[in-house]
C-alpha atoms as one frame of an Amber mdcrd trajectory, in Angstrom:
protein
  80.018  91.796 106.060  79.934  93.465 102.335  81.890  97.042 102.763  81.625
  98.954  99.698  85.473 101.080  99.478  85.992 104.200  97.422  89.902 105.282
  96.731  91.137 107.788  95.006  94.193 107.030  92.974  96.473 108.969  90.338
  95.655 107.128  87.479  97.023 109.433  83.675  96.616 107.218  81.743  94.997
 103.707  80.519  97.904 101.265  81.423  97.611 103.132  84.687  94.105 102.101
  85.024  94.629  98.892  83.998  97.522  98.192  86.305  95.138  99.156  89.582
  92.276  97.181  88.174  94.722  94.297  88.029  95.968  94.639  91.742  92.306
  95.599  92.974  91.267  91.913  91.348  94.418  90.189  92.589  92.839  91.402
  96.472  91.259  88.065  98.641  87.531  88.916  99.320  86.748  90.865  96.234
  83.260  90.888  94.515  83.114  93.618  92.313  85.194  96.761  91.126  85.039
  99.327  88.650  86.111 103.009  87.945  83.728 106.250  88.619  84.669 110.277
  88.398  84.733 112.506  85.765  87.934 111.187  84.878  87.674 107.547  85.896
  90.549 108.499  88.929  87.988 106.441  91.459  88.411 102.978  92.379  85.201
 101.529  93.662  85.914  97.981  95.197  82.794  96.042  96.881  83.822  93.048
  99.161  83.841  90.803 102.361  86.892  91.341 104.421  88.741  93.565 102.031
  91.228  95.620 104.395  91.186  99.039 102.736  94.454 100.570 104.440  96.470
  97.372 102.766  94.616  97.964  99.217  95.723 101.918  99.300  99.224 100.439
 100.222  99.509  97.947  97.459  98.363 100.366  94.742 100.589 102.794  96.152
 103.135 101.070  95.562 102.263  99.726  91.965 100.294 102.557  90.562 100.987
 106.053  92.888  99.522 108.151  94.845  96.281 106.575  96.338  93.473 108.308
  99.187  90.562 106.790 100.645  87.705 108.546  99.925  85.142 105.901 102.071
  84.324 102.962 103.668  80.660 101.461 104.102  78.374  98.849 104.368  77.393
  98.006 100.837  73.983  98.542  99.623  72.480  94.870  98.991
């Protein structure tokens, strides 16, 4: 089943976006992903079995401090 999974990460500046984009596409199970707020500071990742507590964790650890904003069903 598609989930569609919002996070919020700390992102200042463009290598920082880059860097999650990198580890969000490195993620099993990804289809699409791409960057929405005012500031581009959300990560919106649509896939099949995509565990979103081990995605917060990885870009955590690579890019800083991540939430999760929400988890659905994605919209077909």
């Amino acid at each position: 089943m598609k989930q569609k999974i919002v996070l919020g990460v700390q992102m200042n500046c463009q290598k920082c976006r880059r860097k999650a984009l990198e580890v969000v596409a490195e993620t099993d199970g990804v289809c699409f992903l791409g960057l929405e707020g005012e500031n581009k500071e959300k990560v919106v990742v649509i896939g099949d079995g995509v565990d979103a507590a081990k995605l917060a964790c990885r870009l955590r650890k690579k890019v800083g401090y991540t939430d999760i904003i929400s988890v659905s069903p994605a919209d077909n």
